[in-house]
TIDRENFI-197338 format. One record per residue: x, y, z of N, C-alpha, C in turn. Coordinates in steps of 0.1 Angstrom, whole numbers, plus 2048, in hexadecimal, padded with zeros to 3 digits. Layout:
BEGIN
XYZXYZXYZ/...
END
This chain:
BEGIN
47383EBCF479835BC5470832BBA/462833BBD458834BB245D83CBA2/463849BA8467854B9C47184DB96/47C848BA2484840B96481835B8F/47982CB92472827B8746C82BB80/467837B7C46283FB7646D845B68/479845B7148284DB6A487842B5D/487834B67492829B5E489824B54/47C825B5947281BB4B47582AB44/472839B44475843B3947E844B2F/48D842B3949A839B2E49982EB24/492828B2B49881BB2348881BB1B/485821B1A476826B0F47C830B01/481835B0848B83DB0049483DAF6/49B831AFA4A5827AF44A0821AEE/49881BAF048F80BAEA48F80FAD5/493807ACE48F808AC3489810ABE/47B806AC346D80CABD46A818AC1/46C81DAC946882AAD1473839AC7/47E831AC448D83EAC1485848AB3/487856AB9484861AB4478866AB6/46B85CAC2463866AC4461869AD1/45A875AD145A87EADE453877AE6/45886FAEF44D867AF6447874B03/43C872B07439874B1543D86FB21/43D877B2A442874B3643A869B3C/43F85AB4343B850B48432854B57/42984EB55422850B6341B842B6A/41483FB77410835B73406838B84/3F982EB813F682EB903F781DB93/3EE820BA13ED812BA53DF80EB9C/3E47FFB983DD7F5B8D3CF7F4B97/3C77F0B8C3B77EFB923B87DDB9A/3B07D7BA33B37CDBA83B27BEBA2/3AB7C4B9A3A77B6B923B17B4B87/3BB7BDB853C67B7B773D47AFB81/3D57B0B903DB7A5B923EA7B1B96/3EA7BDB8C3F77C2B8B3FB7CEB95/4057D4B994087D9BA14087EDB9D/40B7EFB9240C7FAB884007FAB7B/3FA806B773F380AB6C3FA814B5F/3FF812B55403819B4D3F581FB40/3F282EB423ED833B353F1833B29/401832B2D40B83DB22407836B17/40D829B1240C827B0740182EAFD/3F3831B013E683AAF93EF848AF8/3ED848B003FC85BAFE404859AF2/40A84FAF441884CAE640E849ADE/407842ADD3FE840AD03F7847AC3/3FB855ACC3EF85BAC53FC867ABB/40786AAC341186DABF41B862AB1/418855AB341C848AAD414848AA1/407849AA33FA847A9B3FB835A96/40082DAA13FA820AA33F381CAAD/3ED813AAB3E880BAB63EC809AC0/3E480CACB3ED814ADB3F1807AE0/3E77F7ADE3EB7EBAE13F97E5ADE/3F77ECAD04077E6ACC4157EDAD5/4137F9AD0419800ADD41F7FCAE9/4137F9AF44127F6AFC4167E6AFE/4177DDAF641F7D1AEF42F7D5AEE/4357DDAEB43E7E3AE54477E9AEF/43F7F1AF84447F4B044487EAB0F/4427DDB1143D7D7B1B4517CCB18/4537CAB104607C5B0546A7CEB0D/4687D8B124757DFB164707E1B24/4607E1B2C4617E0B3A4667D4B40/45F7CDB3C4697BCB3C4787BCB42/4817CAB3B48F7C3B3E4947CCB4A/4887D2B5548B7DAB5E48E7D2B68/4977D2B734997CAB7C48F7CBB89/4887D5B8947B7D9B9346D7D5B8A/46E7D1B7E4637CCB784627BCB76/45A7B3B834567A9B7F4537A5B6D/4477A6B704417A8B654347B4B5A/4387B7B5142D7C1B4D4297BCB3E/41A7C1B4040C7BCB3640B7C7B2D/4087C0B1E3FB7CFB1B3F07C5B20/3E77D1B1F3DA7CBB1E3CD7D3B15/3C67D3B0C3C07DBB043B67E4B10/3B37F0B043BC7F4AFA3C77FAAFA/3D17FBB063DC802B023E4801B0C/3DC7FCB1E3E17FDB2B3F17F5B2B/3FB7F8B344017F2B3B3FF7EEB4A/4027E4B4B4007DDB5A40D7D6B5D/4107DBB6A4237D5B6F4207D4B7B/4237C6B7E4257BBB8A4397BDB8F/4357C5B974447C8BA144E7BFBA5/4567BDBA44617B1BAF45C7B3BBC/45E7A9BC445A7ACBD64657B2BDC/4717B3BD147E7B7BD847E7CABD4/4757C9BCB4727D9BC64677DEBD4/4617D6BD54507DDBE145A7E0BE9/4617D2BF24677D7BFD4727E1C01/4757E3BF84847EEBF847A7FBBF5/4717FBBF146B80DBF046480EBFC/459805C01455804C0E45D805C1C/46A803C1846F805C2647980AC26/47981CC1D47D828C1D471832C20/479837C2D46E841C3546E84EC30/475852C2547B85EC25468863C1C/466871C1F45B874C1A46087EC0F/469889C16468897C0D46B894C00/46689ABFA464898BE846F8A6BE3/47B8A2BDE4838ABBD947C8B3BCD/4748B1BC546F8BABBB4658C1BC2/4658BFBD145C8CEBD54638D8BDC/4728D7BD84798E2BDD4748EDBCF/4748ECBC84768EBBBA4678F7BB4/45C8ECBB644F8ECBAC4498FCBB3/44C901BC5440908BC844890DBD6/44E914BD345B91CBDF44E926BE5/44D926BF644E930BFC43D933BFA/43892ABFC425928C0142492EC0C/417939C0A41193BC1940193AC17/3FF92DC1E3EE92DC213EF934C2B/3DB939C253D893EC313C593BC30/3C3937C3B3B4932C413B0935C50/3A4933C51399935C55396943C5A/3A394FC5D39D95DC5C391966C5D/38B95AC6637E960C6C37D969C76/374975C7737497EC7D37497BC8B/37A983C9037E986CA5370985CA7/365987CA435998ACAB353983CB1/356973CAF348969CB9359959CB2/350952CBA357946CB735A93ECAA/35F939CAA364930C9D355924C9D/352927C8D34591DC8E34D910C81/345905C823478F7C7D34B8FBC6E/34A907C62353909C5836190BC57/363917C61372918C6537690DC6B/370901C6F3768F7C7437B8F1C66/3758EFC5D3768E9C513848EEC4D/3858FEC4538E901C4439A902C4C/397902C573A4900C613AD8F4C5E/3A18E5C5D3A78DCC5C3AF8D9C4E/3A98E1C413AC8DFC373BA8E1C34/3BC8F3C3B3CA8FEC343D18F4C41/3D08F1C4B3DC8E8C583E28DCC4E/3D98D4C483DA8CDC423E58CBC37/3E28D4C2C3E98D6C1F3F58DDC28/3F98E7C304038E8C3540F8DFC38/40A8D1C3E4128C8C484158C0C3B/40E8C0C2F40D8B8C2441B8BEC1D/4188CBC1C4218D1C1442E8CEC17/42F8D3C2843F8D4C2B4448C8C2E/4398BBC2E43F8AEC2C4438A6C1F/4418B0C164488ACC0C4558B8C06/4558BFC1045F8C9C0A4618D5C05/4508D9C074518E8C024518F2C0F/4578FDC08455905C1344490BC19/442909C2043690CC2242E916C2F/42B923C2F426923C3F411928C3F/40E928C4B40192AC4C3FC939C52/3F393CC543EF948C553E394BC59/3E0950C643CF954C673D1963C65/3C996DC5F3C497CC5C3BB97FC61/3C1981C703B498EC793AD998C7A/3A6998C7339E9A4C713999AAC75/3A09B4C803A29BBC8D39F9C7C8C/39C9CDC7E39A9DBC7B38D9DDC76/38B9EBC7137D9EDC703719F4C78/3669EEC7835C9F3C813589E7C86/35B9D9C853579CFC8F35A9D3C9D/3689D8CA33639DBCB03579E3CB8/3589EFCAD34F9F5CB233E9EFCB3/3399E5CAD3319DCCA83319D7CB6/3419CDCB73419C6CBC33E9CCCCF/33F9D7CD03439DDCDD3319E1CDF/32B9E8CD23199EDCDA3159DECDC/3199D0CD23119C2CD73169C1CE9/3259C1CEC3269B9CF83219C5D03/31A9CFD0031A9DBD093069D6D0B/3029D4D012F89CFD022F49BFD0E/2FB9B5D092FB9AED0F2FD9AFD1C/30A9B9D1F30A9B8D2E3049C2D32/2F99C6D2F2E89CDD322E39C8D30/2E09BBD302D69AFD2E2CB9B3D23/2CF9BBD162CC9BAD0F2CB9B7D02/2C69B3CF72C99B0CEC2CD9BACE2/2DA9B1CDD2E89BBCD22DA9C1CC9/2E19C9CBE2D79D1CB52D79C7CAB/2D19C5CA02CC9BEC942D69BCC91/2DF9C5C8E2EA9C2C862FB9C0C8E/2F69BFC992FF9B9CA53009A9CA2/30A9A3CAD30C99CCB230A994CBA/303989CB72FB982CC22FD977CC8/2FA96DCCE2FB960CD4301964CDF/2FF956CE9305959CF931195DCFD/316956CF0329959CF5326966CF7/321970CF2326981CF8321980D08/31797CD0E30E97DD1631D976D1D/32596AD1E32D964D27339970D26/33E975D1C34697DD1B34498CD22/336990D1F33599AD2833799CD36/333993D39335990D4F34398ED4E/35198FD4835A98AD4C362999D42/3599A7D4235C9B6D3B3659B7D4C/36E9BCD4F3779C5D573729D1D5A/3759CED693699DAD6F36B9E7D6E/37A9EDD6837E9F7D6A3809F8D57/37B9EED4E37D9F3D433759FDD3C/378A0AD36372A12D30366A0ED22/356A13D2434FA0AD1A357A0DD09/35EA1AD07366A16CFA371A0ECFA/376A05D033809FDCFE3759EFD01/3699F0D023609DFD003629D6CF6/3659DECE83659D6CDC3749D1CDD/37A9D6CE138E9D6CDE38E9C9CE4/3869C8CF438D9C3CFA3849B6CF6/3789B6CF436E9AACF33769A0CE6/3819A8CDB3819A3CD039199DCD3/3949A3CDD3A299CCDE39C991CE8/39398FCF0390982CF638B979CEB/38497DCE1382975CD938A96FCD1/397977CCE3A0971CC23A8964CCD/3AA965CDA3B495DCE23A9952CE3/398953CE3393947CE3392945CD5/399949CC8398941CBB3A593ACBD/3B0940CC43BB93BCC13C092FCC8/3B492ECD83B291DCDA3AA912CD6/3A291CCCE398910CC83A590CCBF/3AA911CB43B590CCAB3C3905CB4/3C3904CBD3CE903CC43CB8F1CC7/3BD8F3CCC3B78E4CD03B08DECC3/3B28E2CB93AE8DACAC3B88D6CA5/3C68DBCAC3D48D4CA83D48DEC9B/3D58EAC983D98F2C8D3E18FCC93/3ED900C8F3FB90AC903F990DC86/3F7920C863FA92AC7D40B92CC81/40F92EC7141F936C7541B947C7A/40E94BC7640C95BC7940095CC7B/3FC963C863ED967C863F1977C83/3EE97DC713EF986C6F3E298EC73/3E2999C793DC9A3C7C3D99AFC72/3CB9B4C703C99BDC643CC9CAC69/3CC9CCC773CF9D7C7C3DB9DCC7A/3E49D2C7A3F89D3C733FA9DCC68/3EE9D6C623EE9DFC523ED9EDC52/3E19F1C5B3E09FAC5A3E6A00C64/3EDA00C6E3F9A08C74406A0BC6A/409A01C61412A05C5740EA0BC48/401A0EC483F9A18C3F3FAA0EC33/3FFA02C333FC9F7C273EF9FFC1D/3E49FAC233D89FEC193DAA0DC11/3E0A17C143E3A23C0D3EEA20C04/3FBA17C08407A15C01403A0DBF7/3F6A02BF63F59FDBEB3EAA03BE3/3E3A0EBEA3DDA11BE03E5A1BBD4/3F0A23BDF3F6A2DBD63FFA1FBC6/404A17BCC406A0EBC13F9A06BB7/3F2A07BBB3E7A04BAE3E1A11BAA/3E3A1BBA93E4A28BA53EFA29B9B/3F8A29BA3406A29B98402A24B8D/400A16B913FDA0CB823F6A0AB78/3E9A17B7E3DDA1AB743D1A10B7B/3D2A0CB833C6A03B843BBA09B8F/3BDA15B913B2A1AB983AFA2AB90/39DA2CB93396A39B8F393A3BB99/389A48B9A380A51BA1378A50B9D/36AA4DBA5359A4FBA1351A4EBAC/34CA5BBAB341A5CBB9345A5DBBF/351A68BC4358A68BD1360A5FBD3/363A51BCE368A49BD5373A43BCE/37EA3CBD138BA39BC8386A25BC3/383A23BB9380A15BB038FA14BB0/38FA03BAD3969F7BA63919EFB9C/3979F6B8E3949F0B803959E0B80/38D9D9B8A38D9CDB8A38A9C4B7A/37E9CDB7037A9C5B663889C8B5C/3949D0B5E39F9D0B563A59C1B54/3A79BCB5D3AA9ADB593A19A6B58/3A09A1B4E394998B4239A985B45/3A2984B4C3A4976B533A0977B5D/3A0981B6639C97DB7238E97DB70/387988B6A378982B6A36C984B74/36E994B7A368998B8235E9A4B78/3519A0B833439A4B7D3449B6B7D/34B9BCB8934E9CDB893579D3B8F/35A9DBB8D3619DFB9135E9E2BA3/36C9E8BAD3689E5BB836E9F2BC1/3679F5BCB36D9FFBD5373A00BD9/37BA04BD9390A05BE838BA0EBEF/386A1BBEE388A22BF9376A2BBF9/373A2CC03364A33C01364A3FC03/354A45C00356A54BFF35DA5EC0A/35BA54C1635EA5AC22374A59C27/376A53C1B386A51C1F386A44C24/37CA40C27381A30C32383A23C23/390A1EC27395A11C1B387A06C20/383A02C1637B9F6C163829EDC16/37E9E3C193819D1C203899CBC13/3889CEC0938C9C8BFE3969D0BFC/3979DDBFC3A89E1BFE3B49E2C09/3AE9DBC113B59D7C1E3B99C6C19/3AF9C0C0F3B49B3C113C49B2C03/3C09BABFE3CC9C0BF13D99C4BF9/3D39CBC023E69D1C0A3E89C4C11/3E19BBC153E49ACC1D3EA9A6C10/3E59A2C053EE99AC003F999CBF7/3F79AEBFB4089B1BF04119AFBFF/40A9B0C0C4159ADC1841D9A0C15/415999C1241598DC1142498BC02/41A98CBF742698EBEE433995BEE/43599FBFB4409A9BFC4459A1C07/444994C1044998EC19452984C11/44F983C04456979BFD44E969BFA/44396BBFC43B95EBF9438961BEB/43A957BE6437954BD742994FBCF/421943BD741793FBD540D944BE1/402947BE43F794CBEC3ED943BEC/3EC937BF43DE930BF73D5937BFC/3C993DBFD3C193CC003B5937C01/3AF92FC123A6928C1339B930C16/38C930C0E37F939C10378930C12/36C937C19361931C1D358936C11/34F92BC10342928C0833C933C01/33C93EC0933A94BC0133F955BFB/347951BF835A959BF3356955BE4/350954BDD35694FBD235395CBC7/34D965BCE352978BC635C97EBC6/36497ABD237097CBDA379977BD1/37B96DBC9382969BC238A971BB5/380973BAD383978B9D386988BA2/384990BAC38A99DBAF39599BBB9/39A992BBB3A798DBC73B398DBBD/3AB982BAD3B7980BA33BA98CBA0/3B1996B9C3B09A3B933C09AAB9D/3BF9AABA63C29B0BB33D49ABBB1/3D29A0BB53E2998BAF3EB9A1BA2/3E399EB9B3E89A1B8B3ED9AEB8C/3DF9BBB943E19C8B933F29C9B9B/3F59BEBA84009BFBAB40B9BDBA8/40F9BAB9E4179B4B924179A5B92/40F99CB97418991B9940C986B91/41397AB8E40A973B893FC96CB90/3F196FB873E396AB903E695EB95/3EF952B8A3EB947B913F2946BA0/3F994CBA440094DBAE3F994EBB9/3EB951BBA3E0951BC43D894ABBF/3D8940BC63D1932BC73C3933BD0/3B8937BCD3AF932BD73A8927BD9/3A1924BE439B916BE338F91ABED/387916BE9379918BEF37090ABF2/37190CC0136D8FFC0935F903C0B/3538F6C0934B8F7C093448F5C18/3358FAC163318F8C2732C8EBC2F/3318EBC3B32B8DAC4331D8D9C42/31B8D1C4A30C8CCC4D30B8C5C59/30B8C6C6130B8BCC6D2FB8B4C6D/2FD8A7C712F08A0C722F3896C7B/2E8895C812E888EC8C2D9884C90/2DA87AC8F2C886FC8E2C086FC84/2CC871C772CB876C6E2C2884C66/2C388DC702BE899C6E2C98A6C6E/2C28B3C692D18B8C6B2D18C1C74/2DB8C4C7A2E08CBC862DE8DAC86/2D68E1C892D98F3C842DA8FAC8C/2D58F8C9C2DA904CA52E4900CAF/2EA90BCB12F4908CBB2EF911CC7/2F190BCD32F0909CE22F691BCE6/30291FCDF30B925CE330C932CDD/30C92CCCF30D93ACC530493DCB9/2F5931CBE2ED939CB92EA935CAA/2EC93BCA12E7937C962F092CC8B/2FE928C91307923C8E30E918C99/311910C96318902CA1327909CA0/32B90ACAB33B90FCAC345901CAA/351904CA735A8F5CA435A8F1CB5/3588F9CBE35F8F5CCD3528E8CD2/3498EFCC633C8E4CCE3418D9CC7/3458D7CB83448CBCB53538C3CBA/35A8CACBD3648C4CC03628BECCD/35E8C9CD735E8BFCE23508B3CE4/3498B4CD833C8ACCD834389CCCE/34A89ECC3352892CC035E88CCC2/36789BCC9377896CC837B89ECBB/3888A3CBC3938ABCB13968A0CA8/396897CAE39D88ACA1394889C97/387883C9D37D884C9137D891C8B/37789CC923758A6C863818A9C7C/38B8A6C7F39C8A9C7839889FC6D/392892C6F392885C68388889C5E/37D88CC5F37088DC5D374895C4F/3738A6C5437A8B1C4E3848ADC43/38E8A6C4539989FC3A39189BC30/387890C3038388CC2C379889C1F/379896C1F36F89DC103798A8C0D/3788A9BFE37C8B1BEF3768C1BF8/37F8CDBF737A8D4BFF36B8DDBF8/36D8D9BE63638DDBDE3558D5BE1/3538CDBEB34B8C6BEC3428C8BFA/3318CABFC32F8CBC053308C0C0F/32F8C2C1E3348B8C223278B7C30/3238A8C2E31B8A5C3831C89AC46/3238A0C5232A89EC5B321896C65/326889C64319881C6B31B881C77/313887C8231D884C8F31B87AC99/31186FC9530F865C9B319857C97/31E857C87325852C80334857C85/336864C8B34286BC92344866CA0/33A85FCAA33C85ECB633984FCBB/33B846CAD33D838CB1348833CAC/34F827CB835B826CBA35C815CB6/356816CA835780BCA436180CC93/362804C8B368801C8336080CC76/35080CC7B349816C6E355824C71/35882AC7935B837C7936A834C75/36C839C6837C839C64386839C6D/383848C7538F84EC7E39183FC88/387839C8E38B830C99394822C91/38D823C86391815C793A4819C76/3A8825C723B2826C723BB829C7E/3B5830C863BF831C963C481EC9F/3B2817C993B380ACA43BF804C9C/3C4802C8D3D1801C873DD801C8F/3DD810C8E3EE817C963EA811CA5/3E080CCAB3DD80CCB83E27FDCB7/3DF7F4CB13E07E6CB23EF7DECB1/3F67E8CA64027E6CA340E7E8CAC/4097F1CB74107F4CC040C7E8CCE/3FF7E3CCC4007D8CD84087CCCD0/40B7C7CC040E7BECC041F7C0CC4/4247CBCC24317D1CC74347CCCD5/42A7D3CE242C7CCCEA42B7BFCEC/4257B8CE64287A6CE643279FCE1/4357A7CD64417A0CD044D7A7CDB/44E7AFCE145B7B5CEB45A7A5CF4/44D7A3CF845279ED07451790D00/44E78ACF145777DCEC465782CED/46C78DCEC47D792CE747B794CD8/47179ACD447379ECC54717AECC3/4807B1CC54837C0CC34857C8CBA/48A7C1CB34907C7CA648E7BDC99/4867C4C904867BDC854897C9C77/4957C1C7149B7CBC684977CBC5B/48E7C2C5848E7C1C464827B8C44/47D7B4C3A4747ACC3247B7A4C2D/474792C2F47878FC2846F783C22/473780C1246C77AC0846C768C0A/461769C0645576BBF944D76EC05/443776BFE43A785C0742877AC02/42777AC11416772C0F41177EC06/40177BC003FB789BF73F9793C00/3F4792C0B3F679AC183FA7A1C1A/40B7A0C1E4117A5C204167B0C11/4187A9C0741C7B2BFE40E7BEBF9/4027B9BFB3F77C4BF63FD7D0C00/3FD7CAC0F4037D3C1B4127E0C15/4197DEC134267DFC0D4267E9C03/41E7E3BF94187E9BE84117F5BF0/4097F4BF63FF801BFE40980DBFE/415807C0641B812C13426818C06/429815BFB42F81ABF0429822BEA/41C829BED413831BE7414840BED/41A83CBFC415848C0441885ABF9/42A859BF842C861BF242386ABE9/41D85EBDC417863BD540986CBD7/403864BE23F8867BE83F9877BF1/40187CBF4406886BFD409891BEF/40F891BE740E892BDB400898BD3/3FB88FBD43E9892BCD3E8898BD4/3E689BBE43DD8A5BE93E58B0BE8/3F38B3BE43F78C3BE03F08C4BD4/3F18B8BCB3EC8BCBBB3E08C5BC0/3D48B9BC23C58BEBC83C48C8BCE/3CD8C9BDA3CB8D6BE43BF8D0BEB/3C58C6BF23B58BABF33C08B2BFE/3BD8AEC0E3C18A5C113B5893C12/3B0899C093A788AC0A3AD880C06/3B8881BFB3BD871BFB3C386DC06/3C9874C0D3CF86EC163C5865C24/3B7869C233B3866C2D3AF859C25/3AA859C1A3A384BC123B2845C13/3BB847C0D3CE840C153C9835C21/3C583DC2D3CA83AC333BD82FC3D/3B2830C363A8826C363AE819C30/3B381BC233B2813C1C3C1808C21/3C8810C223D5809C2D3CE807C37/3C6807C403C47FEC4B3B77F5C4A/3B47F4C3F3A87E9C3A3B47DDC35/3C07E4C2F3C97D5C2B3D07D1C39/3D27DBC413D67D3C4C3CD7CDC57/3C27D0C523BA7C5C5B3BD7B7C56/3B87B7C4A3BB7ACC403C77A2C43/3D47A9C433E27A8C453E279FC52/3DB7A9C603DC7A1C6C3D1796C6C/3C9797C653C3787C673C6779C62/3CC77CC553CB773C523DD76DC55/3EB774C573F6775C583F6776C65/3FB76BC6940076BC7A40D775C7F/40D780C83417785C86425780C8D/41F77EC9B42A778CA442876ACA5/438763CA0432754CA1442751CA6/443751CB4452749CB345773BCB0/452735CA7458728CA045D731C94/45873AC8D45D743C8346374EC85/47074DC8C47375DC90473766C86/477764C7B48176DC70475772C67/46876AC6745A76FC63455777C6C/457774C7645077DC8145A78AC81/46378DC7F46B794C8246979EC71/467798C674637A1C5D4537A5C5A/44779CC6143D7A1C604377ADC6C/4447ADC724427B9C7C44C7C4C77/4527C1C6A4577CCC6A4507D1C61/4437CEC584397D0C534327D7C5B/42E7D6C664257D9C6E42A7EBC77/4397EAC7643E7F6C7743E800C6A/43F7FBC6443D805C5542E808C56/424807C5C417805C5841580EC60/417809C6D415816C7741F823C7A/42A821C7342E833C6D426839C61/425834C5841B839C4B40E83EC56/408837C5A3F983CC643FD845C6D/407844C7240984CC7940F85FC73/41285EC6A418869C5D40D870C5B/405860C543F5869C503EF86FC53/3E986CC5F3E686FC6C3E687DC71/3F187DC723FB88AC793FB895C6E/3F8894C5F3F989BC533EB8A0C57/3E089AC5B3D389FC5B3D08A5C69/3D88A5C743D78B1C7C3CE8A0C87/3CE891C883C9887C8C3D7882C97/3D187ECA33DD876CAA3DE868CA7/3E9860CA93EA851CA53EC849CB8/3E0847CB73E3845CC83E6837CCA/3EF831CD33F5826CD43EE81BCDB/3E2821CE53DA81BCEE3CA81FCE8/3C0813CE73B4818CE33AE812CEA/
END
């Protein structure tokens, strides 16, 4: 209902006198800063102003004359040099706050038929605390997505082919000879536990096949217990049983975008001058074998030939070469660069007594997600992980992760949904079951509460803009810092007041479905008992 107020102050902006025959800009507005008192922020009038070539104050004066006669508009300010500020009716807060509906009809619309795909880390050893990152990130923007309406699905790319088995099969052959893998093997204990559990009758060339399919079923419970659903665990081996990598090369041939040199078949990567790659690149080597980079080209024309339109891709920290020859790659395939979206999540840091964390117990030169998960809990790391810009590095406190006080967010916003639900049960066993509506005049409390939960939309929103679910987790801090507030100082259940009691719990249910949404968007449980 926000948009439609959006739509009606546009009209009647439109209309207005002063405004008739110029092209105004589209109305936008956020939440007002705390100290103006108001409930809404307007830029626009400086927008119109400059198009006007008056004084954006006057403007902003000018406009305020026709927000005035909105029936959802208390009251609205200028304020220099140009701001609008609009104080809501409590009959406007309450009627948008207690519509649950989330999906956003202009995302049928903006971005048809999304396939992320993340963390894609190799079969070869366990999932370490990055792929945790990215796991939580692409889970994330997924649940985000299709809760507002877009079509959306997810994707892990197993990278099953190659000479990793073979790698992977002299490491676990070593190990279970109680010796150490070669330099350029594979190391830490996992092989050493995986080896004693080799089948006695299994042949030493099927070691790698089989060590790498034990490996991918223990990636696929680590993701399973971090609360992340792939709609596909695509396999690279698929590709090449259906000769993909040769079918797309014979089509970038077609199209001119490959030569010969030195034996070997190039991709005129520096031909596209947007995408902006440093050289050109190898598809196929002297020996006939497709290199890794033309196996990832027949994955995402698969991809574009399945009918997905937009391509998220989530990379780790060292991908960022990967990029400007990925777009080149798109283009070469007819389709538009922007259409492949990458995003490159930066690396953790674990610290701990305030020092930082660098060997892992298990796998050696890297902390696996299974350590930190089962060393903090899935909630936090899901919480934690949310919680930073993915362009940003991130330093994961885990002593600040494993206290069950108010400092740790995750416990600050779960003890919320947790509390709301005991006042539930106290109001049942007064007989207060049902409470259907709000009603006025709204203590400040209650309506800051209210004003919050009218934001969610927008906030679910940013993090598609961003490709970022951070607002939502700062959301959902910041909604349960006003309901702490809310329950202290507003007596919930008071049976001398039924009809207050019966609407400031129906505040209290709106509060704990929004937490509970959010929650659930970041891969977090909303537990009813703490």
């Amino acid at each position: 209902m926000l948009d439609k107020l959006k739509q009606d102050i546009s009209v009647k902006l439109s209309n207005a006198a002063f405004f008739k025959g110029v092209a105004l800009p589209a109305v936008d507005f956020a939440p007002a800063p705390a100290h103006t008192g108001a409930d809404l922020s307007l830029t626009w009038a400086m927008a119109v102003a400059k198009k006007m070539r008056k004084n954006p104050l006057l403007i902003a004066q000018e406009a305020c004359k026709v927000l005035n006669e909105i029936t959802a508009v208390q009251q609205a300010t200028a304020v220099a040099p140009g701001f609008i500020n609009i104080r809501l009716e409590d009959a406007f807060i309450i009627e948008i706050a207690s519509d649950r509906r989330i999906k956003d009809r202009d995302g049928q619309t903006s971005r048809q038929n999304l396939l992320i795909e993340f963390v894609s880390a190799n079969p070869t050893g366990p999932l370490h605390v990055a792929s945790g990152r990215g796991a939580s990130l692409g889970d994330s923007l997924v649940k985000i997505h299709r809760a507002l309406g877009y079509s959306c699905d997810s994707e892990y790319y197993v990278n099953d082919a190659g000479n990793q088995a073979e790698l992977l099969a002299v490491s676990i052959k070593a190990r279970k000879e109680g010796k150490e893998p070669p330099e350029n093997g594979y190391h830490g204990s996992y092989l050493i536990d995986l080896a004693k559990r080799i089948p006695a009758d299994l042949p030493e060339d099927q070691y790698g096949r089989w060590a790498m399919e034990e490996l991918i079923k223990t990636q696929q419970q680590d993701m399973k217990d971090f609360h992340v659903d792939f709609t596909r665990w695509f396999r690279e081996s698929d590709l090449h049983k259906e000769q993909a990598p040769q079918k797309a090369l014979e089509y970038l041939t077609q199209k001119g975008f490959t030569y010969k040199k030195e034996d070997a078949v190039w991709f005129g990567s520096t031909q596209d001058q947007e995408a902006q790659d440093d050289k050109d690149r190898v598809l196929v080597r002297k020996d006939g074998r497709p290199t890794y980079f033309m196996a990832d080209i027949a994955y995402h024309k698969n991809k574009y030939d399945r009918g997905y339109t937009t391509l998220i891709d989530i990379l780790g920290a060292d991908h960022h070469g990967y990029v400007p020859r990925m777009k080149a790659a798109v283009h070469a395939l007819g389709h538009d660069e922007k259409s492949f979206v990458p995003i490159i999540h930066q690396l953790v840091h674990l610290t701990e007594h305030g020092e930082q964390v660098k060997m892992s117990k298990r796998a050696g030169h890297f902390i696996t997600l299974r350590e930190l998960m089962d060393d903090v809990g899935t909630d936090v790391c899901r919480f934690f992980f949310a919680s930073r810009t993915p362009n940003a590095h991130m330093l994961f406190d885990m002593d600040l992760a494993k206290k069950r006080t108010n400092e740790n967010p995750v416990f600050y916003v779960q003890y919320v949904h947790a509390r709301i639900y005991s006042i539930f049960t106290a109001a049942a066993e007064k007989g207060f079951t049902e409470y259907p509506g709000v009603i006025t005049p709204l203590a400040p409390q209650e309506r800051a509460l209210l004003l919050k939960l009218i934001w969610f939309k927008q906030v679910l929103r940013n993090c598609v803009a961003d490709l970022s679910p951070h607002h939502l987790t700062t959301y959902l801090v910041e909604l349960a810092g006003l309901f702490h507030t809310f329950y202290d100082t507003c007596r919930v259940l008071d049976e001398q007041q039924p009809e207050q009691t019966k609407s400031r719990l129906f505040i209290c249910q709106r509060v704990a479905e929004r937490i509970k949404k959010g929650l659930e968007f970041i891969g977090v449980s909303a537990p009813k008992k703490m």
